[in-house]
N, C-alpha and C positions, 0 to 999 in steps of 0.2 A: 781421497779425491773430493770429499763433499767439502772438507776445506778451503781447496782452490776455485772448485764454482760457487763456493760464499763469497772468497775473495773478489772473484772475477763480476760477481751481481747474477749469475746464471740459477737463479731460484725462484718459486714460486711469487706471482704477482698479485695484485690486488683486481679486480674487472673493474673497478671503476679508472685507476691509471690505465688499463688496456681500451678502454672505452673513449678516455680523453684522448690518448695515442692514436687512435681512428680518426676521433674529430679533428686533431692537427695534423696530420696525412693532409685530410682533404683540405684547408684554408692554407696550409703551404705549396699545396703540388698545385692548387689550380690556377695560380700566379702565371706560371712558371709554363701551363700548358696550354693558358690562353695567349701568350705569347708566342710560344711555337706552332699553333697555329694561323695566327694573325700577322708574324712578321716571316720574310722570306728569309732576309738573314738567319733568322735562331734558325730555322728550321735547315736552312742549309749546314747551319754548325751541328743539330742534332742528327742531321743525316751521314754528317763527314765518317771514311770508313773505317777511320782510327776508333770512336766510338764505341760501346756497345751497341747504341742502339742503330746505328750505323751497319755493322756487323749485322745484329739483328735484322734488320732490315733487306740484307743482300739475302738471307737464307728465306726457303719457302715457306710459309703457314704450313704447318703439320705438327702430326702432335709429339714427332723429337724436336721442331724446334721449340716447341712449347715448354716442354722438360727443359730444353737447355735453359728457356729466355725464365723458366722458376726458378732452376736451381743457383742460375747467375744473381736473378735478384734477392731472393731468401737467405743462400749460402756465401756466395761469393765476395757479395758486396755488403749486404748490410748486417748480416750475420758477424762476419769478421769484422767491419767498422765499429757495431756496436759493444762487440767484444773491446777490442780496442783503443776506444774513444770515451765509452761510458763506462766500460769495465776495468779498463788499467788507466787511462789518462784521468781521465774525470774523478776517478776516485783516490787517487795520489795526487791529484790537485788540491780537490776539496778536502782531504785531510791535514795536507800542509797549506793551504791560505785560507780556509774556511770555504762554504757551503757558494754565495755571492761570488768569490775571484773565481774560484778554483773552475766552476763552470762558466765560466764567462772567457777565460781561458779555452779551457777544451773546445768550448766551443769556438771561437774565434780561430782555433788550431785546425778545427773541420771545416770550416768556411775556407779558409786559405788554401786548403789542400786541395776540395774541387774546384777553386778559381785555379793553382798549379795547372792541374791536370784539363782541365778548359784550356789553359794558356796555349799547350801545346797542340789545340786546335784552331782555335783562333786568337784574334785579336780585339774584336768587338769590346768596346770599354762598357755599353751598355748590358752587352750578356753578362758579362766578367763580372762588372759589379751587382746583377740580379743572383752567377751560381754564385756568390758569397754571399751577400748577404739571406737570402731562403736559405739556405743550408747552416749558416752560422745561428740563424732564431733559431729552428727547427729540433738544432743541436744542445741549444740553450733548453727548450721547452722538454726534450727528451730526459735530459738531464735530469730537469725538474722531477718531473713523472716519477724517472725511477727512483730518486735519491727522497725524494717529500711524498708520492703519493702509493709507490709499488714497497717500501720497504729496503730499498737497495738495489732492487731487483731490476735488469737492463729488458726484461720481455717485455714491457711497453715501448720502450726505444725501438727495439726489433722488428716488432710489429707493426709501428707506424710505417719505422724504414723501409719495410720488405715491402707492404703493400704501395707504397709513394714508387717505389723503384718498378715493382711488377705494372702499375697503372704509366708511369712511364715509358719502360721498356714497350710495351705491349700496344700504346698509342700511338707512340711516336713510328714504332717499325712496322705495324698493319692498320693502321686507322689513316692516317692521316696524308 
């Protein structure tokens, strides 16, 4: 077993890539949530009930839906992405095109995805090209982290994801 989570990056990180991972959390997410709360449009896409945070949003403040709105952001979503985007794609890129394509790739692969899955929300050309592009750097910077500064290791990717995901879920469906 300990073979496959070397494979997959699922191993001890360095604090200082989990520290960077923090600082880019916050210079990506706040783009992105100064805009959902500033423009009526984003905020009507971030409310739509296909969503999670939409979903989130219809359910009541308590502390199940709390559990859920963690377990959705920790496990569900960035847990799994990170697994495979930094774990399998990124690292079968960077081996076959070197370090430079390989994540510029993957990540370009994770920017397109959450513009897909926006598509089927809306239409907005300006959202569209805001969830690719934040997500496509973000993806790039994770990369980084864990490929040059963690050892391999995707817990800084995780970490930044979980918490970017938990501060949005959790803003956009009771704050705002």
């Amino acid at each position: 077993m300990k073979g496959f989570l070397e494979y997959i990056g699922l191993k001890k990180s360095t604090s200082k890539a989990n520290s960077l991972a923090l600082l880019s959390c916050f210079i990506f997410l706040a783009p992105m949530l100064i805009l959902t709360f500033t423009s009526d449009s984003f905020r009507e896409i971030m409310f739509d009930t296909n969503s999670i945070t939409g979903k989130l949003r219809a359910m009541e403040l308590g502390a199940f839906t709390i559990i859920i709105l963690l377990t959705i952001a920790i496990f569900k979503t960035s847990f799994a992405e990170e697994i495979f985007f930094r774990g399998f794609i990124a690292k079968r890129l960077i081996s076959k095109f070197g370090f430079q394509k390989g994540n510029i790739f993957q990540s370009l692969i994770f920017g397109i995805l959450h513009s897909v899955l926006f598509a089927a929300i809306t239409t907005n050309v300006l959202f569209l090209s805001l969830i690719f592009i934040f997500p496509t750097i973000a993806a790039y910077i994770f990369g980084y982290l864990n490929e040059k500064k963690a050892n391999g290791s995707i817990i800084p990717g995780w970490i930044g994801h979980a918490l970017a995901n938990i501060i949005t879920y959790f803003t956009i469906a009771f704050i705002i």
